[in-house]
N, C-alpha and C positions, 0 to 999 in steps of 0.2 A: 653225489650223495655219499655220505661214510656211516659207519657202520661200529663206532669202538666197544663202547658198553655195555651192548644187550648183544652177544654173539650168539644168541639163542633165535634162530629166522628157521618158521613153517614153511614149505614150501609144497606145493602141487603141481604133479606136470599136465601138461598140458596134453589129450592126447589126440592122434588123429580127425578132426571132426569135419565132417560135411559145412558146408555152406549153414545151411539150417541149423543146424545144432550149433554152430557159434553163436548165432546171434539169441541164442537162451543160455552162455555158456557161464556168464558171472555171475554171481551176486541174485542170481535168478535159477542158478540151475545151470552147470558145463562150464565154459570157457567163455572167462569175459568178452562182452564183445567193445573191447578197444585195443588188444592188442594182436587180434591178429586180421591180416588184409587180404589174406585168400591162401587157406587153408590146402589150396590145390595147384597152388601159383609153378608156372612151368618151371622159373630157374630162380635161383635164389636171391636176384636181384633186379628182378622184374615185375613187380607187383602190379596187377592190376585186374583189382575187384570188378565184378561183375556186375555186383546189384548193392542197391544204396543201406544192404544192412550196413550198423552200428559194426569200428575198428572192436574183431574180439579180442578181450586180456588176457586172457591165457592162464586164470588160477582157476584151477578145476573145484568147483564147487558143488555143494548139494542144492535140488532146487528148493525155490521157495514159490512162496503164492506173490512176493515182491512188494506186501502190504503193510511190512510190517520191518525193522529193519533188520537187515542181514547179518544177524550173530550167530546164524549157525555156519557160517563158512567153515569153522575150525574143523569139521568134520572131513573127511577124506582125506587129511593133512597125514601122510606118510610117515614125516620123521623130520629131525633137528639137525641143522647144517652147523657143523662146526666151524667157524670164523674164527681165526687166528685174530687176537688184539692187535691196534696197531703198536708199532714202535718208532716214534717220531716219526709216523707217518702217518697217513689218513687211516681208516681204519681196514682193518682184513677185508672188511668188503664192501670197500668205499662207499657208503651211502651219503653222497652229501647232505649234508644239510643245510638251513638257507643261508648260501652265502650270497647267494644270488644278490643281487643290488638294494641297501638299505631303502627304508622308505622312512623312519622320521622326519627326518630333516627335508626343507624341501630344495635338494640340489638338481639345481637345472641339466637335463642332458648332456653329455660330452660332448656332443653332435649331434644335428638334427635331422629329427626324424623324417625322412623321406617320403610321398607317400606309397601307398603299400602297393610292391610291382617283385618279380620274379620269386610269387611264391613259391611257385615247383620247385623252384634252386636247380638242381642236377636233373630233375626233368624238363623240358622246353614245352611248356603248354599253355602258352600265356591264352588270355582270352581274348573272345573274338573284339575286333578294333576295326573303326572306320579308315579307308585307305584313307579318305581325307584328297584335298587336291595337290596336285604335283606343285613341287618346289623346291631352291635348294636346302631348306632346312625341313627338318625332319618333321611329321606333322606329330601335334603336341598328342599323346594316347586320349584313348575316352574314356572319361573317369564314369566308374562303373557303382559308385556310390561311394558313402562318408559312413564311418564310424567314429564317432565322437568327435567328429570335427580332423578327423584323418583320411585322405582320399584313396580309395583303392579304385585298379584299372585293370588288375587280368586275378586270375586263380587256377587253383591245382587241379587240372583235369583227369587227375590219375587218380583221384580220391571215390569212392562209388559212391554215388548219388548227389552227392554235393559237399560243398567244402565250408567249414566254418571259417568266416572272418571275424569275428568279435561276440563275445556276449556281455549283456548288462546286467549286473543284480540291484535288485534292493530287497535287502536281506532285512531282518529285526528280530534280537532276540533279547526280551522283557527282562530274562535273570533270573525270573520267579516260575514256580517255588523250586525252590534250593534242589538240587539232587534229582528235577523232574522235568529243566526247564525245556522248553520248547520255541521251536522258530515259525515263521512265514518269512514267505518269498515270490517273488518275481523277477522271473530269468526271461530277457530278451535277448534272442538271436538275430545275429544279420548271416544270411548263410546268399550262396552261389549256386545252382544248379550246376553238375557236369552232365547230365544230358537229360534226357527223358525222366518228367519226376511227377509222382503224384502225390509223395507223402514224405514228411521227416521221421526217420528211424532213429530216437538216441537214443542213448545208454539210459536207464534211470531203473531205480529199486527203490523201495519204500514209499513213505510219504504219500500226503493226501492229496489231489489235483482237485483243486476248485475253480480252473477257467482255463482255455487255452483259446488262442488267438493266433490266425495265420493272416498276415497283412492286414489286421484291422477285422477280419470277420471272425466270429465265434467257432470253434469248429469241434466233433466230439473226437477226442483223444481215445485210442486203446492201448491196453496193458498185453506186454506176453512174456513173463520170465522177466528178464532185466531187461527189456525195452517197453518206450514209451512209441507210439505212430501218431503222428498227428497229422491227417489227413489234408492237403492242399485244396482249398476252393476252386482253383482250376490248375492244370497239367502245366507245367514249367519244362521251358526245351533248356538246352545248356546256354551259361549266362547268365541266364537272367537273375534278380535278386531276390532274396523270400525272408522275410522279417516275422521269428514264427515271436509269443511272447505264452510262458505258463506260470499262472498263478499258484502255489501250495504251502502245504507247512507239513509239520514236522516235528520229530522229538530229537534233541543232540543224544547222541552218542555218550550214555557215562562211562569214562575211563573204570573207574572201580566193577563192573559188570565183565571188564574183557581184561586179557592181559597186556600191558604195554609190552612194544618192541615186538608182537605175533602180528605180522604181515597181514594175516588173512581178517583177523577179526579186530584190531584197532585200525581204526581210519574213518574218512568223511566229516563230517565237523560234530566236535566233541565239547564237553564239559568236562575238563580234569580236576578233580574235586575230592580228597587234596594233593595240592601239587608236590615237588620234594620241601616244598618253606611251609606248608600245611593251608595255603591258601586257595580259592578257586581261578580259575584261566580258560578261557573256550580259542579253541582253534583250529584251526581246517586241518586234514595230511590227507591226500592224495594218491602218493604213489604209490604201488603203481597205476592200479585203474579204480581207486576209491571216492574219484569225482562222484560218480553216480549217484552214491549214498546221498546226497546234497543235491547238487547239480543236474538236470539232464540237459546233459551235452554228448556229441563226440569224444567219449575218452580212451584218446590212443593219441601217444604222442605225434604221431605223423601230421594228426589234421591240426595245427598251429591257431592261437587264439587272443585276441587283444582281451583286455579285460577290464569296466568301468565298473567299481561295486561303489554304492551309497548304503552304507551299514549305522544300521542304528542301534544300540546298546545303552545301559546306565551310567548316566553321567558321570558315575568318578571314574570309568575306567577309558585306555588307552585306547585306540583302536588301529591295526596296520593291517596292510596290506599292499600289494603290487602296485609299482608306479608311483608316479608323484601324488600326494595327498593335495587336493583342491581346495577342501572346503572343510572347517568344522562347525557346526550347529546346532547350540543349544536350543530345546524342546522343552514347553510348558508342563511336560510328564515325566520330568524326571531322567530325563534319556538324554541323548547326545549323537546327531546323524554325521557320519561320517563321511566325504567322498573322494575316493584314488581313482585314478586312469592309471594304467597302462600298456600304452600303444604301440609295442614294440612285440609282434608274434612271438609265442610262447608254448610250449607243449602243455597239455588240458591237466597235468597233473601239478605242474606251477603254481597254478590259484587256489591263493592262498589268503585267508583271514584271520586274525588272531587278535583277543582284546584283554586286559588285565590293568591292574589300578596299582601295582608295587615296581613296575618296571623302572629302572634309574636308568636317564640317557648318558651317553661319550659321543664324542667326535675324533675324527683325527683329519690332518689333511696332506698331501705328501706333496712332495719337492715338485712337481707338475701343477699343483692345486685340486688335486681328483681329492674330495671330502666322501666320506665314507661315515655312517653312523650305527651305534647299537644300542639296544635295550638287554639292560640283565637286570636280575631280581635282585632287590634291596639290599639281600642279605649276601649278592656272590658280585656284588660290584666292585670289590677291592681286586676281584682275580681277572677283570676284562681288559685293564692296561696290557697285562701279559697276550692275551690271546689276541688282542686286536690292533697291536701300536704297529704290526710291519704289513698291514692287510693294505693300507692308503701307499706303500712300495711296492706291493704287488699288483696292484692296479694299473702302475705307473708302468710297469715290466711289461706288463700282457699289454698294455695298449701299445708300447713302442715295439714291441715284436711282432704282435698277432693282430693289429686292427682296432678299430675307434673300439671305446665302451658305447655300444647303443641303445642304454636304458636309461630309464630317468633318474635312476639313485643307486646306491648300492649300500645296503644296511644290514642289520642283523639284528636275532630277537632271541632270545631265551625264551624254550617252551618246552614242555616234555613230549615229545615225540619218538623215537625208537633207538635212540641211542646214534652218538655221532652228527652228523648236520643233513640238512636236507635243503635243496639247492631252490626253493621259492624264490622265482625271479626278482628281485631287485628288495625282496625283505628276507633273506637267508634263514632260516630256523636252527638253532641251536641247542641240541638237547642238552637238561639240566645236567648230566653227567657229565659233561664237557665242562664242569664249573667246579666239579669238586676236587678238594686239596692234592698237590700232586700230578692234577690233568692237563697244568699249561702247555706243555711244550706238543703234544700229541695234538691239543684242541687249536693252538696256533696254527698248526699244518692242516686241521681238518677245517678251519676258516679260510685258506689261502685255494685249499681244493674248492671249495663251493664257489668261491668267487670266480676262478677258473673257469667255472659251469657256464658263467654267462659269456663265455665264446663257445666252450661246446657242451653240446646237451639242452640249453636257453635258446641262444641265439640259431644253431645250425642244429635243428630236431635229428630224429634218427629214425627212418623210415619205418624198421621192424623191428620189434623188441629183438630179433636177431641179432640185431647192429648194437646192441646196447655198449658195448665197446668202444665205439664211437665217441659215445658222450665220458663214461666211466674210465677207459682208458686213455683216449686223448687227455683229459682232466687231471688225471696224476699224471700223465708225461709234463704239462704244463706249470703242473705243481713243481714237481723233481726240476724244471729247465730255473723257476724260480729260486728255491732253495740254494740251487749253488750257486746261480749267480747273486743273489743275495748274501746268502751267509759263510760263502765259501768253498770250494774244489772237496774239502773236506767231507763237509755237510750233505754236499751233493751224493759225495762217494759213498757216505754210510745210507743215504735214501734210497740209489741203487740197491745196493745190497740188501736190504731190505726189502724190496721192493720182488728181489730176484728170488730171498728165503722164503717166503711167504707164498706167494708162485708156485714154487717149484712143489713147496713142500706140499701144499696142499693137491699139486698133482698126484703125488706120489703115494699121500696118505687118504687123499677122500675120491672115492668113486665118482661123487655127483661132480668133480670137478677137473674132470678128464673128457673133456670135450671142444672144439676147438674153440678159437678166440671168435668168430662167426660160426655159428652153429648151421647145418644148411634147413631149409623150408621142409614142412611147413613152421607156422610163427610158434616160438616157442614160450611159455612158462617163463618170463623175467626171475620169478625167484627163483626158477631150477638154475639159472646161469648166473644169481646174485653173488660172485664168487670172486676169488683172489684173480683167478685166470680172464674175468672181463675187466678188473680191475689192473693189477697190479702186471701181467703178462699183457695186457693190453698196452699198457703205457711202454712195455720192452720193446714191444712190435713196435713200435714208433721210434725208439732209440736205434734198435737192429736198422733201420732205414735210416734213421740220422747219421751211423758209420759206412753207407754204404754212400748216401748223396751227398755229405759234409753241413756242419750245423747251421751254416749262413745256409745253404741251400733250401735247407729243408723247411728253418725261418720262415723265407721270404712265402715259399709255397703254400706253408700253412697259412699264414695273412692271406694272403689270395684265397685261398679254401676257405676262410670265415668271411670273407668279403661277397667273393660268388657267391654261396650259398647261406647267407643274413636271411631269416625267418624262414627259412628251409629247413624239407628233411630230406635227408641223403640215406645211403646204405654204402655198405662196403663195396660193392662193386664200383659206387662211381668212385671212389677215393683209386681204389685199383686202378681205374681205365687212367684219371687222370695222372698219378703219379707216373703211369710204366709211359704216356703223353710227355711227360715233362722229362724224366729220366730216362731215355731208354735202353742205354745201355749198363746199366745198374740190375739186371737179370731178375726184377721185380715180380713179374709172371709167376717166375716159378717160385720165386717168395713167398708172392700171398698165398700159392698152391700148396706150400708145406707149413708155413709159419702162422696164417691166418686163418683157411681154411683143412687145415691136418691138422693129428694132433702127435703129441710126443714133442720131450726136447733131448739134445743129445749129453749123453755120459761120456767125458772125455777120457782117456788116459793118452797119456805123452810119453814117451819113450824116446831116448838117446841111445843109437847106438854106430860108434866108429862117426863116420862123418854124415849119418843122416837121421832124422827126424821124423820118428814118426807117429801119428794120432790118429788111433782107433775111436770110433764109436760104439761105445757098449751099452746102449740104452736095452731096457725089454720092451719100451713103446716107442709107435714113431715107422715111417717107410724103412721095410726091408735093405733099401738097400743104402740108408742113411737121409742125413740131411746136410743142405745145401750152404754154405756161407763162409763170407774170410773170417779170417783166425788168425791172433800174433801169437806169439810164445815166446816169451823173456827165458834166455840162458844167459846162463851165467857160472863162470868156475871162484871165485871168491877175490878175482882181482879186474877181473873183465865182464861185460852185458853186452849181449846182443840181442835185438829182437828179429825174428824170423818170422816170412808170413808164410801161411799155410793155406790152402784153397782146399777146403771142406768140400769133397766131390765124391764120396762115398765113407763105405765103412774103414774103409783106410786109405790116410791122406799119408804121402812125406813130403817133405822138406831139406833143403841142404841143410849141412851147417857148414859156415866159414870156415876156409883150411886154416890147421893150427890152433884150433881152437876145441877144447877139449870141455864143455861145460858138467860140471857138477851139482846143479840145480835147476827147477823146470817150473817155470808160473804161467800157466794156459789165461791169457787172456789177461794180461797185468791189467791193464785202463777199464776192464768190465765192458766190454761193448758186444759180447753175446749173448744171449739166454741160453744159458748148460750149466753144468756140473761139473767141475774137472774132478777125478780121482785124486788121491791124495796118499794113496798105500802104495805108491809103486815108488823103488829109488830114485831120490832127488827131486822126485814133488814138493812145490811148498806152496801154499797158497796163497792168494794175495790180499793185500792190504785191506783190513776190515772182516777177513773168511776168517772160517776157521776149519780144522778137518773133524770130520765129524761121520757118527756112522747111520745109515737112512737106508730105506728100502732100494734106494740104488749103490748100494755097499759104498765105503769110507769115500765121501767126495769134502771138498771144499765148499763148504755155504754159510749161512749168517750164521 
């Protein structure tokens, strides 16, 4: 997700809650219940819920009666995060937007879809299987049911009460009247029991419930805050499967009533009306836990979900969403039903719908044949060649480094959404400001990030909004790996920097943004950590390991990381165990101990003196007694360069320097491959390529 245009983001933190008060905690009163998985969880990367409440979100809201929809979220909203614009980069606080896999067009998978098997990923909990009889070939698993014609055989036993595999809508929204319109729907689930169950607990706010169905029987639904219970006809042990289906409707969302780009009170499916061409557009936004508004489901991205919607809308206009598009259907009324699959698991704030009648389509296709499609409004179609002709090469990138594309499409849509892109799997959302004069080169980069998304943050979930890192930062490291190799060493090297100014600075300068790259348990508040440091130090943290394993290394392990763990949510721990697994004498432990879970980065200053070297740490944040990492240091006297390494092992490292060799200049870190600040006021500092010296609450250092 990016973030460029609207750097004005509400945020509420999330605070300590009981079991019980999560699961009233969004959109209903407290802390959503999809983002956090257990409020009391022993270590920070052990989750595991007790009871089948609803994942809580973690935006601290006011309650409501849940009847009516949730516009008074604004309320308890603290204060306004300062988001650095981007600078030919994604935005200050990378929200993607959908770059995720177009859906116009209908392109066939890159690879086919398997059916659905090691949902846990990094947890081993497959479901129970018949031994089956002895033999030398392995016996084939036992398919545990079909959604939409996709066989699933095990599920994620860590998830409390049960796990979604799939939900279906048929959604219908008339159009009329103008400024008031209204929907019905029908949301059917396939879910999994993980053990003892007698009831489904999802998220759900607003909206009227005219039927609910659990396996075919009637059954009476209750409301409490933002959840919906719908009671089980009989007790379900773990395994077994439960097909619940609720009928309701509903008023959209009108954009003119809230403020775009306010996290807390624009979301769930809207009527923007008018959009920036002065026309009308309905469309879903989700993140982080705005499913509910719409939808009752699981919304937490942990519990992963296919997705089949049959949408029906006014026949002149468009209609997209997730997946390959099946079917379209003119209707005697004037209308037009639409139907997408998308079978490839997906985190619950993905689903996404979007319809409008001025969209003008592109294509592009790259040197592999990976086709790629968009939709932009009539009037900003002359500015999509820019934004979208190197997006079918970066497809091409990410699949020959990181692993198959495993969606059906990958597309893009013009809609107004919160500024920057939003990563809707396989139909990408692009907000209308990414379109206006001037925004190419920014909104290129903020298309190549979303796409990204669909290896992480789409395809490999993220256990706890703790981990949000994971997806946010992995994604612009992916991004940055692209760029240079794409456009050039150059290109690369000013993204770095970038990447590092933005960071750092917002350490330095914002409170709310002085916390580590994993925050520890319990689940926190996604927009208190929507920030440069999940972003933009996220992606360092992967570099910092890139100079420590070397870049084919680290390559290859990432591909294997999106391969293990394809429709999985992971957390930082397991990246931890398996890296320090694969590397281990790369001193990784104590890495993630300072780099990922600590916070501070180091002030450098370098000194020469006689024949040794040497570099202080002078931060005011960060362990007393320093931080841990190698370090080069380019000297040079004006006819000669040497580089010297340095082993960063407290607050003061040396180094030799070569006899004879008398340097008159000092560049900590020429290649960029640390996250610090060198000083820049001490003699024969100079900084390097793309810095500049400059003066910041960590006195005169070298930065963008």
């Amino acid at each position: 997700m990016t973030e460029t245009a609207r750097p004005l983001i509400l945020f509420a933190l999330l605070a300590a809650c009981t079991p019980a008060e999560l699961s009233t905690a969004l959109d209903g009163g407290g802390a959503p219940t999809g983002d956090v998985l257990d409020a009391a969880a022993p270590s920070p990367d052990a989750v595991t819920p007790p009871t089948d409440a609803p994942l809580p979100v973690d935006v601290t809201t006011p309650a409501t009666d849940g009847a009516v929809a949730d516009t008074a979220m604004q309320a308890d909203v603290p204060t306004a995060v300062d988001v650095p614009t981007a600078v030919d980069v994604p935005t200050a606080v990378d929200v993607p937007a959908a770059v995720d896999v177009p859906f116009a067009v209908d392109v066939p998978p890159a690879v086919d879809v398997p059916a659905l098997r090691d949902v846990v990923g990094a947890i081993d909990a497959p479901g129970p299987r018949d031994a089956g009889p002895s033999s030398d070939a392995p016996p084939a698993p036992r398919t545990m049911g079909t959604f939409h014609g996709r066989a699933f055989d095990t599920y994620d036993a860590t998830l409390p009460g049960f796990d979604t595999i799939g939900v279906e809508l048929d959604l219908r929204v008339d159009g009329t009247p103008a400024n008031n319109e209204a929907f019905t729907a029908t949301l059917t689930g396939t879910y999994v029991a993980t053990g003892s169950l007698d009831a489904l607990t999802l998220d759900f706010v607003g909206n009227t419930i005219e039927r609910a169905e659990v396996d075919g029987a009637e059954v009476t639904p209750t409301r409490e805050g933002s959840t919906l219970r719908l009671p089980l006809p009989r007790a379900r042990a773990a395994g077994e499967v439960i097909r619940a289906t609720v009928r309701y409707r509903g008023a959209l969302l009108q954009s003119r009533t809230v403020t775009q780009g306010d996290f807390v009170t624009y979301g769930g499916l809207i009527a923007s009306q008018p959009n920036a061409v002065g026309a009308r557009i309905f469309l879903s936004l989700d993140w982080p836990a705005r499913g509910r508004r719409w939808l009752p489901m699981r919304d937490h991205p942990r519990d992963g979900v296919m997705f089949a919607l049959r949408a029906t809308f006014p026949e002149a206009m468009t209609v997209l969403s997730n997946g390959r598009r099946e079917e379209v259907t003119p209707n005697a009324d004037g209308t037009r039903t639409w139907r997408y699959a998308c079978l490839t698991q997906m985190p619950a704030y993905d689903l996404h719908v979007a319809a409008y009648d001025r969209w003008v389509d592109g294509n592009g296709t790259s040197p592999m044949g990976a086709a790629v499609s968009w939709h932009t409004y009539r009037e900003h179609a002359a500015r999509a060649d820019g934004i979208y002709r190197d997006v079918p090469a970066a497809l091409d990138f990410f699949t020959r480094n990181f692993g198959p594309f495993r969606w059906e499409r990958a597309s893009f849509a013009e809609v107004p959404i919160f500024g920057g892109g939003m990563e809707h799997a396989t139909v990408v959302s692009m907000d209308e400001s990414l379109f206006a004069e001037g925004a190419t080169a920014g909104s290129r980069q903020t298309a190549v990030h979303e796409l990204a998304h669909h290896w992480s943050g789409n395809l490999v979930r993220i256990g706890t909004w703790n981990d949000f890192w994971l997806s946010e930062g992995f994604t612009e490291y992916l991004t940055a790996r692209f760029i240079s190799a794409h456009d050039g060493a150059a290109a690369g090297r000013a993204v770095w920097v970038n990447f590092l100014g933005r960071a750092t600075n917002a350490e330095m300068r914002q409170a709310r943004a002085r916390h580590p790259v994993r925050p520890p348990m319990p689940e926190v508040d996604p927009l208190a950590i929507f920030d440069a440091v999940s972003y933009q130090r996220g992606a360092w943290t992967l570099r910092m390991i890139e100079a420590r394993v070397g870049t084919e290394a680290l390559t290859e392990f990432l591909r294997g990381w999106f391969t293990r763990h394809a429709e999985a949510a992971v957390e930082t721990g397991d990246l931890e165990r398996e890296l320090i697994a694969r590397f281990p004498d790369a001193d990784l432990a104590r890495f993630f101990a300072e780099w990922v879970y600590g916070e501070g980065f180091p002030v450098l200053n370098a000194t020469v003196e006689g024949s040794t070297l040497t570099v202080e740490q002078v931060q005011t944040r960060g362990p007393e007694g320093g931080m841990h990492a190698p370090l080069e240091v380019l000297l040079s006297d004006g006819a000669r360069s040497e580089r010297v390494r340095v082993a960063l092992d407290g607050v003061r490292s040396t180094a030799a320097i070569p006899a004879g060799f008398t340097p008159t200049a000092v560049t900590v870190d020429p290649d960029g491959w640390l996250y610090a600040l060198p000083r820049c006021d001490t003699p024969g500092a100079q900084c390097r390529e793309g810095t500049r010296c400059a003066s910041t609450p960590q006195g005169r250092v070298c930065t963008q």
